[in-house]
LOZAVEX-738950 format. One record per atom (N, C-alpha, C): x, y, z. Coordinates in pm, 1 decimal, always signed. Layout:
<site><px>X</px><py>Y</py><pz>Z</pz></site>
...
END
This chain:
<site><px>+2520.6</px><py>+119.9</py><pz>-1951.3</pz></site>
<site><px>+2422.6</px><py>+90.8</py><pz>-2055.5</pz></site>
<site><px>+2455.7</px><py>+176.7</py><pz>-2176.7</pz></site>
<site><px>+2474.4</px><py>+105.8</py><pz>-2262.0</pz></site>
<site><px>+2506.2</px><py>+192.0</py><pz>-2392.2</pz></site>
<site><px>+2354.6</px><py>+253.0</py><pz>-2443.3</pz></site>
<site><px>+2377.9</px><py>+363.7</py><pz>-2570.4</pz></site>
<site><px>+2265.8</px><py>+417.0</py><pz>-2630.9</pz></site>
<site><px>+2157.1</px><py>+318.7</py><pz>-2700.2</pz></site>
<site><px>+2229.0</px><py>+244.3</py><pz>-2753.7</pz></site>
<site><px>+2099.1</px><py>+98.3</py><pz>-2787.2</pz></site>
<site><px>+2025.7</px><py>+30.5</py><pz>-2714.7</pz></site>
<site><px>+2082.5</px><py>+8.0</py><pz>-2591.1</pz></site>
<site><px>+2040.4</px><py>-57.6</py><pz>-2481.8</pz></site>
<site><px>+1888.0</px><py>+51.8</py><pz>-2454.3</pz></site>
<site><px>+1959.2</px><py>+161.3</py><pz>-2412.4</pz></site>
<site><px>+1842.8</px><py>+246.6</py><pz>-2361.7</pz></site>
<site><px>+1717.4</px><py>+273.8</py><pz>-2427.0</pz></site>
<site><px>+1758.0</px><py>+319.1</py><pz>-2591.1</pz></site>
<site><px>+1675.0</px><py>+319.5</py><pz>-2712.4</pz></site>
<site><px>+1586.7</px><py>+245.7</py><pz>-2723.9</pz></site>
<site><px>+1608.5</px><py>+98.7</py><pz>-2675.4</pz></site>
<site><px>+1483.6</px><py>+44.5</py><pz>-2669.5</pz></site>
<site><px>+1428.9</px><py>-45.6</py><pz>-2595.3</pz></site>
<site><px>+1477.7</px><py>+19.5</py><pz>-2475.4</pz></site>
<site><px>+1401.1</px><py>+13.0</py><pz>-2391.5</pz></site>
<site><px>+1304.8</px><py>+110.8</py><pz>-2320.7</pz></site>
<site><px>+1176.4</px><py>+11.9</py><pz>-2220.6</pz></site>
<site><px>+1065.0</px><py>+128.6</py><pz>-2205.6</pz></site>
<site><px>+1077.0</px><py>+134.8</py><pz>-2041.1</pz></site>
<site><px>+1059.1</px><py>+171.8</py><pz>-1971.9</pz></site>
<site><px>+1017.1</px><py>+183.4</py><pz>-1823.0</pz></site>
<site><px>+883.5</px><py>+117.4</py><pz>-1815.6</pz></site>
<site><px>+781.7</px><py>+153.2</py><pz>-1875.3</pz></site>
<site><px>+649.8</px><py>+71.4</py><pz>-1833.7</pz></site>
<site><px>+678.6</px><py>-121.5</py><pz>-1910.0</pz></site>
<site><px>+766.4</px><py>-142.8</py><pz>-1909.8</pz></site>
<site><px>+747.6</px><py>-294.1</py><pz>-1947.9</pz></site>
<site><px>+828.1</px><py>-356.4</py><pz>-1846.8</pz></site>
<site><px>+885.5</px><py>-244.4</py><pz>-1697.5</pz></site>
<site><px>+969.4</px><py>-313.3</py><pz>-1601.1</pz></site>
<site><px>+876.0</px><py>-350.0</py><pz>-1445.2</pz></site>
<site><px>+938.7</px><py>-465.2</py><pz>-1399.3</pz></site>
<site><px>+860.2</px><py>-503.0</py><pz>-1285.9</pz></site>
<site><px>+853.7</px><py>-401.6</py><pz>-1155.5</pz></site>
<site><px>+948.3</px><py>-290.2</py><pz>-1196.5</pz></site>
<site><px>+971.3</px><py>-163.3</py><pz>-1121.0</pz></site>
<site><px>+821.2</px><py>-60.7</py><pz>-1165.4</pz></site>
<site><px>+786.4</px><py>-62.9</py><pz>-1288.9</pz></site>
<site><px>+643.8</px><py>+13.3</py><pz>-1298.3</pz></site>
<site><px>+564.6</px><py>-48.1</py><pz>-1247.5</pz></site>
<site><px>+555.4</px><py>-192.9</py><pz>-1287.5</pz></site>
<site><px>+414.3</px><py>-239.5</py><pz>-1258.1</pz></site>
<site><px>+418.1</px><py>-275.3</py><pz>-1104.5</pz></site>
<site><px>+489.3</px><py>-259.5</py><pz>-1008.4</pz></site>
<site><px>+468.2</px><py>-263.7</py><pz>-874.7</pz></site>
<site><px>+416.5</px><py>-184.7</py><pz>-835.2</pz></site>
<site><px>+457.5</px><py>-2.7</py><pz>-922.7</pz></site>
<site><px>+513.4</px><py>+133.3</py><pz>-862.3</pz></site>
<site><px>+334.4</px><py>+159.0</py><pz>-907.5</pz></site>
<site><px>+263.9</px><py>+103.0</py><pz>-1007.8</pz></site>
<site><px>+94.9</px><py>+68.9</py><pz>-1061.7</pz></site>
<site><px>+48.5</px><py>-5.3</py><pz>-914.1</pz></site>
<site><px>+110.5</px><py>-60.4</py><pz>-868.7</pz></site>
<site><px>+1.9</px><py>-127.1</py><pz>-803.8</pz></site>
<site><px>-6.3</px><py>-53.1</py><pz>-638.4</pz></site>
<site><px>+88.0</px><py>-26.4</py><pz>-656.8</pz></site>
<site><px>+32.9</px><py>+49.2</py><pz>-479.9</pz></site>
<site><px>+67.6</px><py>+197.3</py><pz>-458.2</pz></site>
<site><px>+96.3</px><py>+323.3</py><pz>-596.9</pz></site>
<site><px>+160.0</px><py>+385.0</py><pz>-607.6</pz></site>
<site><px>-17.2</px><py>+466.6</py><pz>-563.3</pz></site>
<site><px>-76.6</px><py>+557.6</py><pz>-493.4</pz></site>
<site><px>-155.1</px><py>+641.2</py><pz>-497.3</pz></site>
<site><px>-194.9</px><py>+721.6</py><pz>-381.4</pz></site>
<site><px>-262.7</px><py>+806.9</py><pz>-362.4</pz></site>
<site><px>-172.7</px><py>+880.3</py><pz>-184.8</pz></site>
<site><px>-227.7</px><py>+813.9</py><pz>-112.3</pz></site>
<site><px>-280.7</px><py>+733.6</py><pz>-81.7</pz></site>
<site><px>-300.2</px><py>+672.1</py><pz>+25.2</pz></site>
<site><px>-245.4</px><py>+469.2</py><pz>+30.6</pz></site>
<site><px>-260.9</px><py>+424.7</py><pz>-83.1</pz></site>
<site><px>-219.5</px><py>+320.8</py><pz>-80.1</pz></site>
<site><px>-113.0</px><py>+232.2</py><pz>+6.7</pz></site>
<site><px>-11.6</px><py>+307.9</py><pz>-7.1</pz></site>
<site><px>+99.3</px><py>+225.8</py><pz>+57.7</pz></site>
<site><px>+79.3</px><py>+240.4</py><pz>+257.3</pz></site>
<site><px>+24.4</px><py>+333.6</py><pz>+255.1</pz></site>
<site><px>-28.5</px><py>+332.5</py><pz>+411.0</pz></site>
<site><px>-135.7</px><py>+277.2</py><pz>+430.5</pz></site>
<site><px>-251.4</px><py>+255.8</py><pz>+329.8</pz></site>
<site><px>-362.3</px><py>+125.0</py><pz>+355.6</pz></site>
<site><px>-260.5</px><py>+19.9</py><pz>+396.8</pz></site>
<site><px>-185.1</px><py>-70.4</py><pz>+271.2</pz></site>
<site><px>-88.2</px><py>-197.8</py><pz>+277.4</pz></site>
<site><px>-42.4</px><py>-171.6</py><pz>+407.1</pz></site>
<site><px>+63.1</px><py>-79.8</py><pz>+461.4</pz></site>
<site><px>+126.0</px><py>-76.4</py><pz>+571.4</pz></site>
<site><px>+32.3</px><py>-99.2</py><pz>+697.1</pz></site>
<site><px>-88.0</px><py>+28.5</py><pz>+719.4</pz></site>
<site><px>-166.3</px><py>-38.5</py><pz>+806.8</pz></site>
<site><px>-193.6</px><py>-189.8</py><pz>+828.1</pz></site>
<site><px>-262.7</px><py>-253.9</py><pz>+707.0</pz></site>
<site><px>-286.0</px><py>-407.0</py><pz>+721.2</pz></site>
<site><px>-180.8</px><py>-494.4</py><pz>+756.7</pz></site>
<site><px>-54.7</px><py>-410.6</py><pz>+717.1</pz></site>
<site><px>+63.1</px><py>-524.2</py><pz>+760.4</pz></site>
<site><px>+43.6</px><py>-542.6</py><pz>+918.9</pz></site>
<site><px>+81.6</px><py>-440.5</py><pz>+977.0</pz></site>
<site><px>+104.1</px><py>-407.4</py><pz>+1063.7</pz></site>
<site><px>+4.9</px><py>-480.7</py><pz>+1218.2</pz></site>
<site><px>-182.4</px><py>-448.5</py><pz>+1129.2</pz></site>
<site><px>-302.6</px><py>-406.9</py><pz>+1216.2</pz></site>
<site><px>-405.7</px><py>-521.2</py><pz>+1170.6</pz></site>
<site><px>-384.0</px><py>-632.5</py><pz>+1038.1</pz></site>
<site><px>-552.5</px><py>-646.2</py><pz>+1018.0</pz></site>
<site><px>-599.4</px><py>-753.5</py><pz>+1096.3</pz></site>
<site><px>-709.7</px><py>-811.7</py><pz>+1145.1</pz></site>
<site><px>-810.5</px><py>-711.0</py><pz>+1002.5</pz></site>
<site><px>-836.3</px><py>-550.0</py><pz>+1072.0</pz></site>
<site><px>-887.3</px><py>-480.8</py><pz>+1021.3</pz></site>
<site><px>-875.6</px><py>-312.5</py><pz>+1010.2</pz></site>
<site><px>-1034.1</px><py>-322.9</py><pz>+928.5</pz></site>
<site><px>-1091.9</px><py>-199.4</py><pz>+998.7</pz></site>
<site><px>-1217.7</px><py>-162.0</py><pz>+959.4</pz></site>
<site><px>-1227.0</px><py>-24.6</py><pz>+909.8</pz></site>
<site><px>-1300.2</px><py>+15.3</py><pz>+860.9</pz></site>
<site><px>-1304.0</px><py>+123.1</py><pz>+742.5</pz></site>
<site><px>-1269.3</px><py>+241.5</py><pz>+835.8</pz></site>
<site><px>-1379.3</px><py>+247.2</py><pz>+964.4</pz></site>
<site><px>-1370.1</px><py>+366.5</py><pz>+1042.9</pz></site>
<site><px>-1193.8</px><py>+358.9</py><pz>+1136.3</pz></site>
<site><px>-1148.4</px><py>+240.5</py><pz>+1161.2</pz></site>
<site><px>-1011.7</px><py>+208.8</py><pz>+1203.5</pz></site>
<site><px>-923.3</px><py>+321.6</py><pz>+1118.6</pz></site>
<site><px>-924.7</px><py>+263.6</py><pz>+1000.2</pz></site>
<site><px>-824.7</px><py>+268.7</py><pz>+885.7</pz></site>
<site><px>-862.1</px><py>+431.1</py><pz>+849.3</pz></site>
<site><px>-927.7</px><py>+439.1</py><pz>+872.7</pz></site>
<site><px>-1018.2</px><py>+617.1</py><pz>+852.0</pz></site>
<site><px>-900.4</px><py>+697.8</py><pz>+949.9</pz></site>
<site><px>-901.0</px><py>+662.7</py><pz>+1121.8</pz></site>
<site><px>-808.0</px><py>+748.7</py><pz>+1188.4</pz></site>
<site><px>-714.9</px><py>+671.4</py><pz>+1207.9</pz></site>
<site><px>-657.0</px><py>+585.9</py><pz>+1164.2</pz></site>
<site><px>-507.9</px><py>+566.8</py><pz>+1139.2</pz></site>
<site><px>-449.1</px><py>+652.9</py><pz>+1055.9</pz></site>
<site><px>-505.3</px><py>+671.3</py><pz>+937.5</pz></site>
<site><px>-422.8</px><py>+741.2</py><pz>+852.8</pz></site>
<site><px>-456.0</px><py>+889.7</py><pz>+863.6</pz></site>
<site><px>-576.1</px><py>+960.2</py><pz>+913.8</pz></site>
<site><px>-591.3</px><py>+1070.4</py><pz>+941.2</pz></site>
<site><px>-709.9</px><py>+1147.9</py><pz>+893.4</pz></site>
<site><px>-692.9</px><py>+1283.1</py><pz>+836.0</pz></site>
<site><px>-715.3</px><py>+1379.3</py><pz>+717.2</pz></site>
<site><px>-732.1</px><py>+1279.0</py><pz>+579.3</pz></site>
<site><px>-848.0</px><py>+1205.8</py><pz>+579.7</pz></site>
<site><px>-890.1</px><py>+1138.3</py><pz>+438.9</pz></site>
<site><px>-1042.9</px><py>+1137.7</py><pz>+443.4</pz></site>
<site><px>-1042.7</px><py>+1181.9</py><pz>+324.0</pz></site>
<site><px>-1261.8</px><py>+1158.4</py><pz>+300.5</pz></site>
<site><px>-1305.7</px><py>+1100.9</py><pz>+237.7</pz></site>
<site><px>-1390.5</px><py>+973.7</py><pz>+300.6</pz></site>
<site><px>-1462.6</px><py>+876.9</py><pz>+325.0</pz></site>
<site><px>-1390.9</px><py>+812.9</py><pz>+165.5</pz></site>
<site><px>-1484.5</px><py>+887.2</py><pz>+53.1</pz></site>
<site><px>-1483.9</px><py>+857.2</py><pz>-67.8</pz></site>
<site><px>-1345.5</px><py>+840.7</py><pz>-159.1</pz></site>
<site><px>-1200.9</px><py>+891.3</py><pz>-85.0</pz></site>
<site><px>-1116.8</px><py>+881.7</py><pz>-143.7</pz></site>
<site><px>-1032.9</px><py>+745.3</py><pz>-95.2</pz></site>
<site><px>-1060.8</px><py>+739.7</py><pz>+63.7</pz></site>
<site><px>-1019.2</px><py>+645.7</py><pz>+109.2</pz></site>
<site><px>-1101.4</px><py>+510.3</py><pz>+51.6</pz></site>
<site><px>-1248.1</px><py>+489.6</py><pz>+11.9</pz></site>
<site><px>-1282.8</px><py>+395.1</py><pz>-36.7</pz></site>
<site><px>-1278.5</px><py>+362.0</py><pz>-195.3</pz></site>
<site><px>-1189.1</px><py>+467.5</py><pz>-232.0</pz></site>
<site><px>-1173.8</px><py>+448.7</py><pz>-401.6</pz></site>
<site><px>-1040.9</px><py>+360.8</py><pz>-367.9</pz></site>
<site><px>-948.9</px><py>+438.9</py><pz>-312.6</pz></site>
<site><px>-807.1</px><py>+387.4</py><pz>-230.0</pz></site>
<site><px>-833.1</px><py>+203.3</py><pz>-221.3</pz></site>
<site><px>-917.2</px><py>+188.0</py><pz>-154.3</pz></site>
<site><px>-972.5</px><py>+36.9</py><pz>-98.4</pz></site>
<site><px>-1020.5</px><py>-42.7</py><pz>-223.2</pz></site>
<site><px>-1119.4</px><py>+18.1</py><pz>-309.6</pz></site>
<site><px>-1147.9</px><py>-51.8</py><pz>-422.9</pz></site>
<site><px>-1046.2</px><py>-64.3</py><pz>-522.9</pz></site>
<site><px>-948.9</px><py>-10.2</py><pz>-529.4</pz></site>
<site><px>-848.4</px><py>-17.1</py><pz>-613.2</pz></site>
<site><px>-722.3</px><py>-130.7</py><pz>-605.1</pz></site>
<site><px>-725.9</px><py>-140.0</py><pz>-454.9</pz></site>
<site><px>-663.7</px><py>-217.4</py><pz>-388.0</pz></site>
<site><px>-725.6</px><py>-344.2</py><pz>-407.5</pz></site>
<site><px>-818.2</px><py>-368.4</py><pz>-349.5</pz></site>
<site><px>-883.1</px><py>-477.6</py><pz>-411.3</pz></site>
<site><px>-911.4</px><py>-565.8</py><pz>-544.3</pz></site>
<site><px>-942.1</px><py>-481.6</py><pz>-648.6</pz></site>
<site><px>-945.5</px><py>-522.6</py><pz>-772.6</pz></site>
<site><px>-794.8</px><py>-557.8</py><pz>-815.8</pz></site>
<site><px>-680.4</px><py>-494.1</py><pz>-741.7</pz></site>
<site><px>-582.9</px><py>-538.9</py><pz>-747.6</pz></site>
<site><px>-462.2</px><py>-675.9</py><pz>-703.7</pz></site>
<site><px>-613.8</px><py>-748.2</py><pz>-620.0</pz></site>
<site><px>-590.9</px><py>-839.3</py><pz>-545.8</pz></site>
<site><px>-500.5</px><py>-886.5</py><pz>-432.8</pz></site>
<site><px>-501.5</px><py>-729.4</py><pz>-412.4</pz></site>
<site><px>-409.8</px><py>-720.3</py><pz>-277.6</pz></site>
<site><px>-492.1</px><py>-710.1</py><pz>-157.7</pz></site>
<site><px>-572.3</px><py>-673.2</py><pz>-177.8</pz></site>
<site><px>-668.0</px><py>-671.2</py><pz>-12.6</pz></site>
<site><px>-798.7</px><py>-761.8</py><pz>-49.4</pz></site>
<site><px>-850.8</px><py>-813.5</py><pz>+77.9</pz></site>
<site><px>-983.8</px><py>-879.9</py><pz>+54.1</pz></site>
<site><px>-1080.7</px><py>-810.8</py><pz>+134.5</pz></site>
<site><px>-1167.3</px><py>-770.9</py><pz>+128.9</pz></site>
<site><px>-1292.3</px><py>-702.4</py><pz>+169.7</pz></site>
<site><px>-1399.3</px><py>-843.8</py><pz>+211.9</pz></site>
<site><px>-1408.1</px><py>-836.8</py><pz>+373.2</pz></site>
<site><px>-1524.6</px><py>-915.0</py><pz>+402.3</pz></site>
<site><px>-1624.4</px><py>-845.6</py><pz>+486.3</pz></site>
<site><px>-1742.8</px><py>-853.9</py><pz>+469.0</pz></site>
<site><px>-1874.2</px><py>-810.1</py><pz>+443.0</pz></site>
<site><px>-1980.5</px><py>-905.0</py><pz>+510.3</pz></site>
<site><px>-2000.0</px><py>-853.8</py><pz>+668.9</pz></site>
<site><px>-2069.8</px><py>-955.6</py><pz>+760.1</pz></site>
<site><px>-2180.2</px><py>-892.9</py><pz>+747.5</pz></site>
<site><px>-2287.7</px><py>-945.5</py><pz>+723.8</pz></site>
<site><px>-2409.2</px><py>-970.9</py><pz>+728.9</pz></site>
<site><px>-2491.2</px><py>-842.5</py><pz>+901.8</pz></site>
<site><px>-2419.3</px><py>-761.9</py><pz>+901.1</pz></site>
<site><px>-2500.7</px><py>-666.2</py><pz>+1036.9</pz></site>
<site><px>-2564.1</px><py>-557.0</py><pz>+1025.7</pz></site>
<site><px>-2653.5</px><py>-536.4</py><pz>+1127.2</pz></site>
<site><px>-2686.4</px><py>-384.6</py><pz>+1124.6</pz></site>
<site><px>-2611.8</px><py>-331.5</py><pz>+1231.9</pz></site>
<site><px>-2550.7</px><py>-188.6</py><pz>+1214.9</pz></site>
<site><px>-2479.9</px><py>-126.9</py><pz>+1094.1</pz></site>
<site><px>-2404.7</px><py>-257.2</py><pz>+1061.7</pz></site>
<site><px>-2351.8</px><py>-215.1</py><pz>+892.9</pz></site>
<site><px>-2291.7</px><py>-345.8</py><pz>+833.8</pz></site>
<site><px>-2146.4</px><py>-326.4</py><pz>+898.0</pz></site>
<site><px>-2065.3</px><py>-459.4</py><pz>+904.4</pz></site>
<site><px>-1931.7</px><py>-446.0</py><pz>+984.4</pz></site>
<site><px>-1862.4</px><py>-510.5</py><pz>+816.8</pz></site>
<site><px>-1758.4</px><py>-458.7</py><pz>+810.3</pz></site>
<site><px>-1673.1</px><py>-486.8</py><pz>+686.3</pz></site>
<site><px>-1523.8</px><py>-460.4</py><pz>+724.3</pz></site>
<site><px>-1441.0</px><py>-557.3</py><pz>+710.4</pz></site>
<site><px>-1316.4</px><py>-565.5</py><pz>+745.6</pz></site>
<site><px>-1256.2</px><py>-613.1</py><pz>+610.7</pz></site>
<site><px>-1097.4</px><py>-537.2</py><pz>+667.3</pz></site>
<site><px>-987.1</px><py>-551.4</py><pz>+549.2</pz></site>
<site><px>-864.3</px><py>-613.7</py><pz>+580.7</pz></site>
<site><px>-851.0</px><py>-695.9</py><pz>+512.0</pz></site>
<site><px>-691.7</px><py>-803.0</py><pz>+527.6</pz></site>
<site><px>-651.4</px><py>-793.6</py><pz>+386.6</pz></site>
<site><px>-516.4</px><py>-870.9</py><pz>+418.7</pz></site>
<site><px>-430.1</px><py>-908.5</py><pz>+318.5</pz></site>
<site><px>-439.5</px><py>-999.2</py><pz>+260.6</pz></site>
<site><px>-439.7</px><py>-980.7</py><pz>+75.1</pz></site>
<site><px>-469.4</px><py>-1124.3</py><pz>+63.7</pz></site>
<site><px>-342.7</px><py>-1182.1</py><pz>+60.8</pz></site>
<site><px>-293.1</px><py>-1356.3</py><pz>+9.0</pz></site>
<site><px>-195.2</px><py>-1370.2</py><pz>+20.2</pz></site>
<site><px>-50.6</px><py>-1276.6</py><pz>-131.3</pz></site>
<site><px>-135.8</px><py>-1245.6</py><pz>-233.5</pz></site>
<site><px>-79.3</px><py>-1126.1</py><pz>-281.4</pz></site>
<site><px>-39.7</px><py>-1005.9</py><pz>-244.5</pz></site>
<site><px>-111.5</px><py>-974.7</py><pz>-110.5</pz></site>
<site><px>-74.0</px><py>-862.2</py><pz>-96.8</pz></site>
<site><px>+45.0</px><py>-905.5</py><pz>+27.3</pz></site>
<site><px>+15.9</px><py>-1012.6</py><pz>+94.2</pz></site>
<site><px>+117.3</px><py>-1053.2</py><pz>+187.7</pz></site>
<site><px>+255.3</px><py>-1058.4</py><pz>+138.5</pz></site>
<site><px>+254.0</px><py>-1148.0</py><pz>-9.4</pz></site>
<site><px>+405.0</px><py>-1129.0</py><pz>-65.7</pz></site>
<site><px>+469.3</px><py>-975.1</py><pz>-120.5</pz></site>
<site><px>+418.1</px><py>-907.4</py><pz>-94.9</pz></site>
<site><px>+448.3</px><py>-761.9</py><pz>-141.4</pz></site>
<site><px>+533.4</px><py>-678.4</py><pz>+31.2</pz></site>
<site><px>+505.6</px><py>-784.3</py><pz>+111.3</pz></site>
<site><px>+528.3</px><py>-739.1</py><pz>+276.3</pz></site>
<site><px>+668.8</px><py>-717.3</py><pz>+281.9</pz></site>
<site><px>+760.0</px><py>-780.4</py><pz>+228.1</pz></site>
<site><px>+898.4</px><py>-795.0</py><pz>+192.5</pz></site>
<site><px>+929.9</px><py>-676.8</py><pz>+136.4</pz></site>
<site><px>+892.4</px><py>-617.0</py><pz>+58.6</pz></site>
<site><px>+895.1</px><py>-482.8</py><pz>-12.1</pz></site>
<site><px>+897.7</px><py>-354.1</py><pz>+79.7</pz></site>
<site><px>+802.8</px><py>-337.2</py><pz>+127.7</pz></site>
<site><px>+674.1</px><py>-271.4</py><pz>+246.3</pz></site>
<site><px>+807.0</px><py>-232.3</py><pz>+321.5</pz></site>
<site><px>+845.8</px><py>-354.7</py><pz>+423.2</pz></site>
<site><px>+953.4</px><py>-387.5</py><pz>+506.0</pz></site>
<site><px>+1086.4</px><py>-336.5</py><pz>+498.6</pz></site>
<site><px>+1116.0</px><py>-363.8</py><pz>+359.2</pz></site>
<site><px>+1229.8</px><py>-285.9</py><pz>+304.0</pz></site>
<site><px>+1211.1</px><py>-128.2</py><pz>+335.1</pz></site>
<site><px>+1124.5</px><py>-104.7</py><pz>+291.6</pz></site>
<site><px>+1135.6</px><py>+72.5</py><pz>+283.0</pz></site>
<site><px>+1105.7</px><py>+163.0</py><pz>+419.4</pz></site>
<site><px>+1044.6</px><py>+44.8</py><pz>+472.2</pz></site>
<site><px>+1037.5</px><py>+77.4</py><pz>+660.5</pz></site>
<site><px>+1207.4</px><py>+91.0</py><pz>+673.2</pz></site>
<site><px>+1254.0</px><py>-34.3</py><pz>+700.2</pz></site>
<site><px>+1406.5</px><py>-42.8</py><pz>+776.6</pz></site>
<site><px>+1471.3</px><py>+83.4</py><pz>+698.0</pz></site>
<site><px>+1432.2</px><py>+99.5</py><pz>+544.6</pz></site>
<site><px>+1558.8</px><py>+219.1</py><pz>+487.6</pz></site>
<site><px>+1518.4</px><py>+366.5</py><pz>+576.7</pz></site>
<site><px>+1378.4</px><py>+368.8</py><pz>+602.1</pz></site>
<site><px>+1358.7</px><py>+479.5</py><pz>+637.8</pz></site>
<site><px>+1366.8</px><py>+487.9</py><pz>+748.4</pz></site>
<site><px>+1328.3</px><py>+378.3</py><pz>+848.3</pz></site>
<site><px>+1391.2</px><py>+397.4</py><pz>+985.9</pz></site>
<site><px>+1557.4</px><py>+433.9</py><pz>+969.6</pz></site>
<site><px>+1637.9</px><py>+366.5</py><pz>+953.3</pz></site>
<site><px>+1826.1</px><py>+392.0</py><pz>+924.5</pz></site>
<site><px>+1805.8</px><py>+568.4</py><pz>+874.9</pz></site>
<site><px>+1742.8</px><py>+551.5</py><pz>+771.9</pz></site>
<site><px>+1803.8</px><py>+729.6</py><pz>+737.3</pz></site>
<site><px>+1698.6</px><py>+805.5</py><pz>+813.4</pz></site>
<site><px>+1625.2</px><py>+816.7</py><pz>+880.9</pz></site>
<site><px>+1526.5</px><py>+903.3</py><pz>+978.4</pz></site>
<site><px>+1684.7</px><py>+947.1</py><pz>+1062.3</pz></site>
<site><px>+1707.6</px><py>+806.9</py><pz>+1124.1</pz></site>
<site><px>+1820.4</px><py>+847.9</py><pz>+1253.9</pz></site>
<site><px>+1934.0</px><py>+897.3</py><pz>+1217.2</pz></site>
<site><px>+1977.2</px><py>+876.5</py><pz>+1110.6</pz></site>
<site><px>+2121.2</px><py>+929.7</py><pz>+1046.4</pz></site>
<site><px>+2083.3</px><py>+1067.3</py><pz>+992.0</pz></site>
<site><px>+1978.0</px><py>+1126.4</py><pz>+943.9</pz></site>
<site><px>+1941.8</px><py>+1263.7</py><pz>+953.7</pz></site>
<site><px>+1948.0</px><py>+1306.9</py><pz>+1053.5</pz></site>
<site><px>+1820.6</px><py>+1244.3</py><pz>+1161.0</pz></site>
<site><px>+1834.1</px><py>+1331.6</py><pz>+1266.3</pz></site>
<site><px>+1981.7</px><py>+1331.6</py><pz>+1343.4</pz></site>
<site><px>+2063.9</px><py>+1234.3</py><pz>+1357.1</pz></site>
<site><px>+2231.0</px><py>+1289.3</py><pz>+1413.2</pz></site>
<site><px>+2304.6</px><py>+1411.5</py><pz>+1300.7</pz></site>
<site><px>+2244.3</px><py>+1441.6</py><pz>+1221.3</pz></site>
<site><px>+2309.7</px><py>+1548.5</py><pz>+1168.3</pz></site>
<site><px>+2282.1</px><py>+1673.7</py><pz>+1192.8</pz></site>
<site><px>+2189.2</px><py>+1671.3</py><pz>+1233.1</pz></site>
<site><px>+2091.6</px><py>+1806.8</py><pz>+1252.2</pz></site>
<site><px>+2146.2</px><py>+1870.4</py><pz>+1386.5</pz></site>
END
């Protein structure tokens, strides 16, 4: 890439930011992964799957996700209320991605650990 090339160009106008926007936050990509993996998934599920998270960060995590139209939040009518989380089909096409960075990290997990 020459100096013009670079000059004007931006990083936030590439489909590499606006992905890295949509599921980039500490818990996000392990919400997505859970649901790949698990849904539907319920708040208290998804609570000790991922561990050490409080309540309120994990449900900012969830609302963010949502408005992002990657997860769907359904909301049954119970006492206590039962509310489950899936994928929508946006967030399903993002699974390909997800997948990718599993297999890279499975391959280099094991090729570290033979070095060690």
């Amino acid at each position: 890439m020459n100096e013009k090339q670079i000059a004007n160009a931006r990083y936030s106008d590439t489909g590499y930011s606006y992905t890295l926007s949509l599921i980039s936050g500490k818990y996000k990509p392990v919400i997505l992964y859970c649901l790949m993996e698990y849904e539907p998934v319920r708040f208290n599920e998804m609570q000790r799957y991922i561990g050490h998270v409080a309540d309120k960060t994990l449900s900012q995590q969830l609302k963010e996700l949502e408005r992002d139209g990657l997860i769907h939040r359904q909301m049954y009518p119970e006492i206590p209320p039962k509310v489950e989380y899936t994928l929508t089909p946006r967030g399903h096409s993002l699974m390909n991605v997800l997948d990718q960075l599993c297999t890279w990290g499975n391959e280099n997990r094991i090729a570290d650990n033979q070095r060690e």
